[in-house]
C-alpha positions as CSV (number, residue, x, y, z in Angstrom):
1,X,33.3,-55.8,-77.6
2,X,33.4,-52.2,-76.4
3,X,31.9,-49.2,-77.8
4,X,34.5,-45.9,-78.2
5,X,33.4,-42.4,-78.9
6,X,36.0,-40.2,-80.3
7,X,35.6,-36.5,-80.1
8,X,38.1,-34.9,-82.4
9,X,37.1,-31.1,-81.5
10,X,39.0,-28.0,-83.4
11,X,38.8,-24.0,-83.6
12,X,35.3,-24.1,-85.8
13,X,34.4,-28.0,-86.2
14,X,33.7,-30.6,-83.9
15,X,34.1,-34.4,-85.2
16,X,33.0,-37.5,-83.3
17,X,32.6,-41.5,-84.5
18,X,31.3,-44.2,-82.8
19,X,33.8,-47.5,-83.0
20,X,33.0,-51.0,-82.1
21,X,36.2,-51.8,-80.6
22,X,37.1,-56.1,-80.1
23,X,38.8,-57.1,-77.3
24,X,42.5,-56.9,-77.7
25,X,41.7,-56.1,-81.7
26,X,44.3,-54.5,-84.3
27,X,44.2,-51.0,-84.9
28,X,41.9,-52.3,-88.3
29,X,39.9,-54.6,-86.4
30,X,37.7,-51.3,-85.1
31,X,34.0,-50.7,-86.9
32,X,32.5,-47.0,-87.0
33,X,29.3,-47.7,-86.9
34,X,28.5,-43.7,-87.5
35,X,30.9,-40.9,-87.8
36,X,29.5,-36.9,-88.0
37,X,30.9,-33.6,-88.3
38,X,30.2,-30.5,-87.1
39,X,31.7,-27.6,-89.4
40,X,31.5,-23.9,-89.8
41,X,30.8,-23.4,-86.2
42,X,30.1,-19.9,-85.0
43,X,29.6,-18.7,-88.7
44,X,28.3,-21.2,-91.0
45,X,27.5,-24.2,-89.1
46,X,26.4,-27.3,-91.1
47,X,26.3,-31.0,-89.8
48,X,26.4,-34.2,-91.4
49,X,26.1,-38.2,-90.6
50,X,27.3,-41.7,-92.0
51,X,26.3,-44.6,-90.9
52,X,29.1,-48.0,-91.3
53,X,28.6,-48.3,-94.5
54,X,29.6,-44.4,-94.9
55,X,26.5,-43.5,-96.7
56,X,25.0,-40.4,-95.4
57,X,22.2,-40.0,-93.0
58,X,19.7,-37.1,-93.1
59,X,17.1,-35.6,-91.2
60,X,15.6,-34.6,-88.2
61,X,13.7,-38.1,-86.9
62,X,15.1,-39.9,-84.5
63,X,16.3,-37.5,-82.4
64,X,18.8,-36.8,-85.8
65,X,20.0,-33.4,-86.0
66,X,20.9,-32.0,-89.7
67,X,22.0,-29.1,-91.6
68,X,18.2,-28.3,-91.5
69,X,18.0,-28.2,-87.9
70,X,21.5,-26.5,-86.4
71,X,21.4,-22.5,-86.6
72,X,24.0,-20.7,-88.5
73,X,25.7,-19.5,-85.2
74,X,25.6,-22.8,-83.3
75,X,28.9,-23.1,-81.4
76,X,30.8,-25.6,-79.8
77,X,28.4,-26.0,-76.8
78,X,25.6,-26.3,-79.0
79,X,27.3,-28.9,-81.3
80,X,28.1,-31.1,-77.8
81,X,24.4,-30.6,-76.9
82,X,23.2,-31.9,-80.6
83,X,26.1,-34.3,-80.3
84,X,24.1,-36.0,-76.4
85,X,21.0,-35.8,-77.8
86,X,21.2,-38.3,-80.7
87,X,23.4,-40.8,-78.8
88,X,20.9,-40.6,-76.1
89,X,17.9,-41.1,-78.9
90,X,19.9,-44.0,-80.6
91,X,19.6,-47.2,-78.6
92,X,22.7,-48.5,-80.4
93,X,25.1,-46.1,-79.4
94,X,24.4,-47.0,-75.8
95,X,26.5,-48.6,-73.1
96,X,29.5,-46.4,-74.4
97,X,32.6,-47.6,-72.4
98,X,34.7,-45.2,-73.1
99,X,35.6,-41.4,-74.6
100,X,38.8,-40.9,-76.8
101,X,39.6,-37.0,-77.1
102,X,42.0,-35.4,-79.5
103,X,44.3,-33.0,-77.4
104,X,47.1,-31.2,-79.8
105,X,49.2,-30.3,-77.2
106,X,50.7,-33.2,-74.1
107,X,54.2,-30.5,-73.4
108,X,56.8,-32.7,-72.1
109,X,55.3,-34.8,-69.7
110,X,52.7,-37.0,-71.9
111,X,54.2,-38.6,-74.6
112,X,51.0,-41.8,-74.8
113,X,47.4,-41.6,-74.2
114,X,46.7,-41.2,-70.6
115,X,43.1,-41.7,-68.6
116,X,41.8,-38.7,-67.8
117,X,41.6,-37.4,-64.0
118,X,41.7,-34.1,-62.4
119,X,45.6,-34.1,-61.7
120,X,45.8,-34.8,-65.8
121,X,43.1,-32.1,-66.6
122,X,45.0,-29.7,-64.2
123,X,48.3,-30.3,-66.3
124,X,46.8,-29.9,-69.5
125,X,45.1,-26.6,-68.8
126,X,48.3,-25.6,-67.9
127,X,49.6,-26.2,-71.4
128,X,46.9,-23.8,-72.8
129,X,49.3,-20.8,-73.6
130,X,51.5,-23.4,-75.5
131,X,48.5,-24.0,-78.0
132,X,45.8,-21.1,-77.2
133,X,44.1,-21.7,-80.5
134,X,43.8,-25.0,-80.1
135,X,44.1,-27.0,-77.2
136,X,41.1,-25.3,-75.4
137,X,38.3,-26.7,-77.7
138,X,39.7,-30.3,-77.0
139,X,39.6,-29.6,-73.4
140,X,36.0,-27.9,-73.5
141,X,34.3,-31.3,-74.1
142,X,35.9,-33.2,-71.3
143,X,34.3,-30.4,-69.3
144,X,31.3,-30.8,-70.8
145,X,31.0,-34.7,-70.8
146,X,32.3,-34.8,-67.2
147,X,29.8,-32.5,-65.5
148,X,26.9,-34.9,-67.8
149,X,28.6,-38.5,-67.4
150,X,30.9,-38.2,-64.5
151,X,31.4,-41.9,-64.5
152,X,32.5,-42.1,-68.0
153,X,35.8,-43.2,-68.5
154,X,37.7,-40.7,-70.8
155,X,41.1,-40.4,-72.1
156,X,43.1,-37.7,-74.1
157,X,45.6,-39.0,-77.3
158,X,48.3,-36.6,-77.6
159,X,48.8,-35.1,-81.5
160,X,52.4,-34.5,-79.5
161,X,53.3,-37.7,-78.5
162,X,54.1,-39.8,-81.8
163,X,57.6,-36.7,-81.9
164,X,58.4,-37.3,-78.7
165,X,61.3,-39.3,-79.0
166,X,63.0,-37.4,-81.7
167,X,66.6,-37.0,-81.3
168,X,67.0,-33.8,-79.1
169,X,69.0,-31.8,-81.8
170,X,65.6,-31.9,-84.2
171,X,63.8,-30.5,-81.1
172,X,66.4,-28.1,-79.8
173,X,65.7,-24.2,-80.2
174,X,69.6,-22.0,-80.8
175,X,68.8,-20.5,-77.9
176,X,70.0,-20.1,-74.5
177,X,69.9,-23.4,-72.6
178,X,67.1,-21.8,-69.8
179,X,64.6,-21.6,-72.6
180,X,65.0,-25.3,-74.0
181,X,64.5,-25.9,-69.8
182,X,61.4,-24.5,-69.6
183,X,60.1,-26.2,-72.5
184,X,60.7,-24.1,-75.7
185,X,61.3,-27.0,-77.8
186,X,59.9,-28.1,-81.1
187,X,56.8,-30.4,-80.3
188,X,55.4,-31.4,-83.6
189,X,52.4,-32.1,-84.1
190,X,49.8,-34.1,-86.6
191,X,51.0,-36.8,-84.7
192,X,47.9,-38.8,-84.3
193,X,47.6,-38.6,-88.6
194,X,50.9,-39.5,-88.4
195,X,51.0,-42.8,-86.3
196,X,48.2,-43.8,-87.7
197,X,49.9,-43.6,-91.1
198,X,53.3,-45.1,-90.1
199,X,51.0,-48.2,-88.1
200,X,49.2,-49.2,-91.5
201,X,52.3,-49.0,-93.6
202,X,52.4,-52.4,-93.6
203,X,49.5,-53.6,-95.3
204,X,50.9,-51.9,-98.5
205,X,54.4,-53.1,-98.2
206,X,56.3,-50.2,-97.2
207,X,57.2,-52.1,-94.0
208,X,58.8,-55.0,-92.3
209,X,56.2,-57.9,-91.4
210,X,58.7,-59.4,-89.4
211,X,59.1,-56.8,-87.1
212,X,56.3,-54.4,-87.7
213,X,58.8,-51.1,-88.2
214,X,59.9,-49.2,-91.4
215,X,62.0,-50.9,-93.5
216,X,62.5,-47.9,-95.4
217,X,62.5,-43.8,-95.2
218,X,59.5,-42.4,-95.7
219,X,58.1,-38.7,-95.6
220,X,54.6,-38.6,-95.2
221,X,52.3,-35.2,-96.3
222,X,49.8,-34.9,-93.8
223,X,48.0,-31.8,-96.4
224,X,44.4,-30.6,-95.2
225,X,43.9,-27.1,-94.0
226,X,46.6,-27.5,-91.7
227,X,49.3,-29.1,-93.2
228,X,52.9,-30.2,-92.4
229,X,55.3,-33.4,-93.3
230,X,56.4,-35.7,-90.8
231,X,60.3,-38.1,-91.8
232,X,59.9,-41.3,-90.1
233,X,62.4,-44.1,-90.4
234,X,62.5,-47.1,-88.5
235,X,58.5,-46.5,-87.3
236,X,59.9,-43.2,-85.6
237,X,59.2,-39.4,-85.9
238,X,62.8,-38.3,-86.8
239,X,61.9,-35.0,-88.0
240,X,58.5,-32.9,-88.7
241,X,58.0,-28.9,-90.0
242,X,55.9,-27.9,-86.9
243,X,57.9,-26.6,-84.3
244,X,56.8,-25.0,-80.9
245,X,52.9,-24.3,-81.8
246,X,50.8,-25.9,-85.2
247,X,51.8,-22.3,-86.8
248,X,55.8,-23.7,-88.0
249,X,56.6,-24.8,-91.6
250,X,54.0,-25.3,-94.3
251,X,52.2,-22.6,-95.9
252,X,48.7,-23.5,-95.0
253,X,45.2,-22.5,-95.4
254,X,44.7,-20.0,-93.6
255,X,48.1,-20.1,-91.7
256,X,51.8,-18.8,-93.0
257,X,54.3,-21.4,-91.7
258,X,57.3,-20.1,-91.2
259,X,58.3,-16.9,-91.1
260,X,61.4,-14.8,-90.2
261,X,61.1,-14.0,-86.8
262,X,62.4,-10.6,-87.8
263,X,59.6,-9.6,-89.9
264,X,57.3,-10.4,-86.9
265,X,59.6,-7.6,-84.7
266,X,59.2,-5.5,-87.5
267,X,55.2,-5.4,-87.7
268,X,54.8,-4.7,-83.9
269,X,57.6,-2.3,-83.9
270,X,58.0,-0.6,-86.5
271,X,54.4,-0.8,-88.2
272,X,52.9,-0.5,-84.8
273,X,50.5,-3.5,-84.4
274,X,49.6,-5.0,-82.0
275,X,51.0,-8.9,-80.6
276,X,47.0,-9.7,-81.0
277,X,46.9,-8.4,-84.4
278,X,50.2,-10.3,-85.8
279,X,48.4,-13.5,-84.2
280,X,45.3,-13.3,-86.2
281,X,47.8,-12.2,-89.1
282,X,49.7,-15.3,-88.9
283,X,46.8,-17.7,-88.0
284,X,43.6,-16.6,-89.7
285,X,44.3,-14.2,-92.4
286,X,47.4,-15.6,-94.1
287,X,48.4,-18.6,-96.1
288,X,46.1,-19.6,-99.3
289,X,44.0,-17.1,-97.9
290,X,46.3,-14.5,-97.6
291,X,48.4,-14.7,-100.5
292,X,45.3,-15.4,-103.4
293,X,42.8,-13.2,-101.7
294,X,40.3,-15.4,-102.6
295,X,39.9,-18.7,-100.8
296,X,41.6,-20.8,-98.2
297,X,40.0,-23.8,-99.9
298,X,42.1,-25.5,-102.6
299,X,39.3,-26.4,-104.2
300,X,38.5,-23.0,-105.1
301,X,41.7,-22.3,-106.1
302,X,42.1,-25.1,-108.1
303,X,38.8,-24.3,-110.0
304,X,39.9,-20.2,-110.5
305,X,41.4,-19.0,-113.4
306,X,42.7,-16.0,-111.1
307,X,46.6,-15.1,-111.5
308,X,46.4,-15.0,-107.7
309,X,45.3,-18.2,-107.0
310,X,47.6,-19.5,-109.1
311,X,50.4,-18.0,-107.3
312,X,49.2,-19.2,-104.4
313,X,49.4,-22.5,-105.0
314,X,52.4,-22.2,-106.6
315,X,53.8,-20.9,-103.2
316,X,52.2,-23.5,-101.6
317,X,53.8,-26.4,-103.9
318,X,57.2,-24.7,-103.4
319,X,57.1,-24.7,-99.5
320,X,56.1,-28.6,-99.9
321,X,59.1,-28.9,-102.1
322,X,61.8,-27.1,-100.2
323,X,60.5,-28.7,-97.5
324,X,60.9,-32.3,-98.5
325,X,64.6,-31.6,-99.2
326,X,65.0,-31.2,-95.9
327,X,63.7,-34.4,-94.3
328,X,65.5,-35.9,-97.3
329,X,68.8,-34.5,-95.7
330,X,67.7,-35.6,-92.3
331,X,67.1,-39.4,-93.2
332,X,69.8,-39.1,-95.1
333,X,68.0,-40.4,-98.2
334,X,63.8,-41.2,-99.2
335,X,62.8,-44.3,-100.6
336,X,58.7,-43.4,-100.0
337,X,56.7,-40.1,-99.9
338,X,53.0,-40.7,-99.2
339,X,50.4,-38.2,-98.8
340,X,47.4,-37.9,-96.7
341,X,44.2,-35.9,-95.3
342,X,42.1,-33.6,-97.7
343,X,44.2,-32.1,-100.0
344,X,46.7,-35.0,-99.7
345,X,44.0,-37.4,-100.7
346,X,42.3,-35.4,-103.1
347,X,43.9,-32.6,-104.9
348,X,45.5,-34.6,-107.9
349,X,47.1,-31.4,-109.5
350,X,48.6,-30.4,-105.6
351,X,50.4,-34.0,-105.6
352,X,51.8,-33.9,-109.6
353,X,53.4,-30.6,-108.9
354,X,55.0,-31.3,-105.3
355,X,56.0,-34.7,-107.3
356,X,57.2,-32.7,-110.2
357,X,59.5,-30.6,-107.9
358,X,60.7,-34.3,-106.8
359,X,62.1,-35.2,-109.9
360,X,65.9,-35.1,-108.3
361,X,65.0,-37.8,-106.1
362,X,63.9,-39.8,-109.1
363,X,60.3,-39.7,-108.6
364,X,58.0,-40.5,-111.6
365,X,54.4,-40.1,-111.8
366,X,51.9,-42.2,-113.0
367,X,48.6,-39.7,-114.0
368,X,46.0,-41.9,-114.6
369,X,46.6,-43.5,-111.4
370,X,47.1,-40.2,-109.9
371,X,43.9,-38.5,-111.0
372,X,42.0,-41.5,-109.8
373,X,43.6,-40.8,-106.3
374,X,45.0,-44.7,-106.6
375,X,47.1,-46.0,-103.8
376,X,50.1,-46.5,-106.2
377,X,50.6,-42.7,-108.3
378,X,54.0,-44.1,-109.1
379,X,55.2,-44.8,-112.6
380,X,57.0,-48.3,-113.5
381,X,60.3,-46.3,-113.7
382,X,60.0,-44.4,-110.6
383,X,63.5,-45.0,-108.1
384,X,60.9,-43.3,-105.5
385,X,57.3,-44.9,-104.0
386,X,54.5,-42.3,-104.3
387,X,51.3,-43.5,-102.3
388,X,47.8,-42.0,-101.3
389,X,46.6,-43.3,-97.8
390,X,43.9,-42.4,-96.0
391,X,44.0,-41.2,-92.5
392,X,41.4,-41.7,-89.7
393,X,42.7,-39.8,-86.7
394,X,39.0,-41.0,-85.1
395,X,40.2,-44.8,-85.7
396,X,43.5,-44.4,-84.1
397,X,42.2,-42.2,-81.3
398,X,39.5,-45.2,-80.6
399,X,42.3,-47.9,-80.5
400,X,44.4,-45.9,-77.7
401,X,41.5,-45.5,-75.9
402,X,40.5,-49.3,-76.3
403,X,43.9,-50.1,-74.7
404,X,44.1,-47.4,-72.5
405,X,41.0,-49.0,-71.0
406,X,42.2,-52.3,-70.5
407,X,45.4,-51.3,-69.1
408,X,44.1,-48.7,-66.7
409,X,41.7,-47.5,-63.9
410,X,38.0,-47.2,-64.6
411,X,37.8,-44.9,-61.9
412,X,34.6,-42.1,-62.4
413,X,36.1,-38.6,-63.5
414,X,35.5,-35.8,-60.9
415,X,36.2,-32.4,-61.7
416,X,37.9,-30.3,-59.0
417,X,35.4,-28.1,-57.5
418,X,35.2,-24.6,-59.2
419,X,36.9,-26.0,-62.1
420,X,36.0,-24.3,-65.6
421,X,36.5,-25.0,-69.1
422,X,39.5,-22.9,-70.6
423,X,39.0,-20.0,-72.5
424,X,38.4,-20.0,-76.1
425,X,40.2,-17.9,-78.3
C-alpha cells in the first residue's frame, strides 16, 4: 500500500489529496484519506479540509490550517508552506511514496505521465510560453517540494496527453507547413477530467466489459470555470474545443473561447492596445464575466433576475450547443453526452437548456432526475444517453503516479544548480 499526494495547482487555487494507493489497484481501488483546497489566492484566499469520509475538517489544532488562519493575500508559496506543515503535523500522512502533479501543458514530446528529473523539468519550462497562464503554477511546486524533499519521487500527468493521438487533421492548424513543424498544433486539454471520465464509463454501461473501450460515441462536458467538450469513441480523444492554449472554444468564466482572429488584429491595431492588454481581455475579463457584467460564477447568474445575466447564459448554452454539433459531425453520430465538473455536475438549469438545444439528436430529459443531479437525466423515450459523472482529476492523477512508480526509477530529484521556478504571470 502506498501513500500518493496529488498537487493539482492553478492561476489562484492550489488543490492537493492524500490517496492510499493498493498495489497494482484499479483506478477505483484508491482511498483519499483527506483532500483540501486552497482558493482565492492572492485576493480572497480561503482554505478548506475533508477527511475520507468527505466531511469537513476545521480549525487550527493539529497543526490544521483554516479559513481562520490563512491571510487574505496568501499566495501560492504560502499555500505550499500551510500545505508542509499539516502533513508534517499529521502522523498519518507520513511515509508519502510519491507526488502526482497536474501539468496542463506536455507539447509534443509527453504524451503519459513521466518521473520527474532535471532533463524533464528542463523541457517542461521550456513549454512555458505555450501555456504562460498556467503551466508555471504546476511547475512552481516541484520547485518547491524538490529543494524540501529532494528524495521524493515526483511525477507530472499531462492535461495534454489523453489528445495526443488524435487523427492529425483534428490537430492541424491551415497554416503553412513550418508552423505545424514547430509545434502550432491543437493540443487540447482537460485531458486528465477527460480520461478519467472515458476510464469509468464502464461501471455505468456506456462501455464494452469485454474489452474495456467505448462501445459507443460519446461527447463529454467537462463545464467548471474552464470549460470545453471532449468526442471520444472507441476510449479515444477524437476531437476536443481547446486548441493551441486552454483559451479555444467554450465561452467560459472568465475566458471568451473562440474568437475571430481578426477582431484580435483589430483591437491592437486599430484601437491601439496593447498584446498585454488583449491577453487579460481574452483570459480575465471576458466570458460570463464579461458579457453579464456581474459574475463569473454561474451560480450568481443563475440566482439574478438581471437581463444580462441572462444573456449571458444564454450565450454560454449556445456555444455548448453549436458546439456539440460539431463533435456530432466528427464521430459521425452521438449515442451519449455526459457532463462533468462544477457546473456540469451542478447547474441543473445549464444542462436542460444545452439538452433542450439537443432535441435534433433526439435527446429527452428527464427533470426530476435532472434537478436531483441523478446519474441517468434521460427520459424513457430519449434515442440519446444523458449522464452526470463526477470527476476527480486528484484520483486519476494518484493512479498514474501509482504506476509510474512501479514501473520506473526511484531515483532522488536534483535540481540543476541555479535552477528557478518559472515566472508567474
Amino acid at each position: 500500500m502506498s501513500k500518493i499526494l496529488v498537487i493539482n495547482s492553478g492561476s489562484s487555487s492550489l488543490k492537493f489529496a492524500v490517496f492510499v494507493a493498493p498495489a497494482g489497484g484499479r483506478l477505483l481501488d484508491l482511498t483519499p484519506t483527506y483532500r483540501g483546497h486552497f482558493s482565492g489566492l492572492g485576493s480572497r484566499a480561503t482554505f478548506s479540509l475533508k477527511d475520507a469520509e468527505g466531511q469537513a475538517l476545521e480549525g487550527e489544532s493539529a497543526g490544521e490550517p483554516s479559513s481562520r488562519s490563512i491571510p487574505d493575500d496568501l499566495g501560492h508559496e504560502g499555500a505550499m508552506s500551510h500545505l508542509f506543515e499539516w502533513l508534517e503535523a499529521h502522523p498519518d500522512t507520513s511515509e508519502i511514496a510519491a507526488v502526482g502533479h497536474r501539468i496542463v501543458h506536455g507539447g509534443r514530446d509527453y504524451a503519459a505521465p513521466v518521473l520527474l528529473d532535471e532533463e524533464v523539468l528542463a523541457d517542461l519550462e521550456s513549454l512555458v510560453p505555450l501555456a504562460p497562464l498556467h503551466e508555471p503554477f504546476g511547475l512552481a511546486p516541484v520547485h518547491a517540494l524538490a529543494t524540501r524533499q529532494p528524495d521524493l519521487p515526483q511525477v507530472a500527468c499531462f492535461d495534454t496527453a489523453f489528445h495526443s493521438d488524435q487523427p492529425a487533421v483534428a490537430r492541424t492548424f491551415p497554416l503553412p507547413r513550418r508552423f505545424r513543424d514547430a509545434g502550432m498544433i491543437r493540443y487540447g486539454f482537460h485531458g486528465l477530467s477527460y480520461d478519467y471520465i472515458n476510464r469509468t464509463l464502464i461501471n455505468y454501461g456506456l462501455l464494452s466489459a469485454s474489452n474495456g473501450v467505448a462501445a459507443s460515441r460519446v461527447i463529454v462536458a467537462h463545464l467548471g470555470n474552464g470549460a470545453s467538450l471532449c468526442a471520444i469513441r472507441d476510449g479515444r480523444s477524437l476531437a476536443t474545443t481547446m486548441g493551441f492554449t486552454p483559451l479555444d472554444g467554450l465561452m467560459m468564466g472568465t475566458r471568451s473561447g473562440s474568437l475571430d482572429p481578426g477582431l484580435l488584429l483589430h483591437l491592437i491595431l486599430q484601437e491601439g492596445m496593447s498584446p498585454e492588454a488583449v491577453e487579460r481581455l481574452v483570459y480575465k475579463e471576458s466570458g460570463l464575466l464579461g458579457v453579464s457584467g456581474i459574475s463569473a460564477d454561474m451560480r450568481d447568474l443563475l440566482a439574478s433576475d438581471a437581463q444580462e445575466a441572462r444573456e449571458a447564459i444564454e450565450l454560454y448554452v449556445y456555444r455548448i450547443v453549436r458546439e456539440i454539433g460539431s463533435l456530432v459531425a466528427a464521430l459521425g453520430g452521438l449515442d451519449h453526452l455526459v457532463f462533468t465538473a462544477g457546473i456540469g455536475e451542478r447547474a441543473a438549469a445549464v444542462r436542460a437548456a444545452v439538452v433542450d438545444g439537443c432535441q435534433w439528436l433526439g435527446a429527452s430529459l428527464d427533470p426530476s432526475a435532472n434537478n436531483v443531479n441523478a446519474l441517468s437525466i434521460a427520459a424513457g423515450d430519449s434515442r440519446l444517453g444523458l449522464w452526470v459523472i463526477p470527476t476527480d482529476e486528484e484520483r486519476m492523477i494518484a493512479w498514474f503516479t501509482a504506476r509510474t512508480l512501479a514501473e520506473g526509477s526511484r531515483s532522488p530529484f536534483t535540481l540543476p544548480e541555479g535552477s528557478k521556478p518559472p515566472t508567474q504571470q
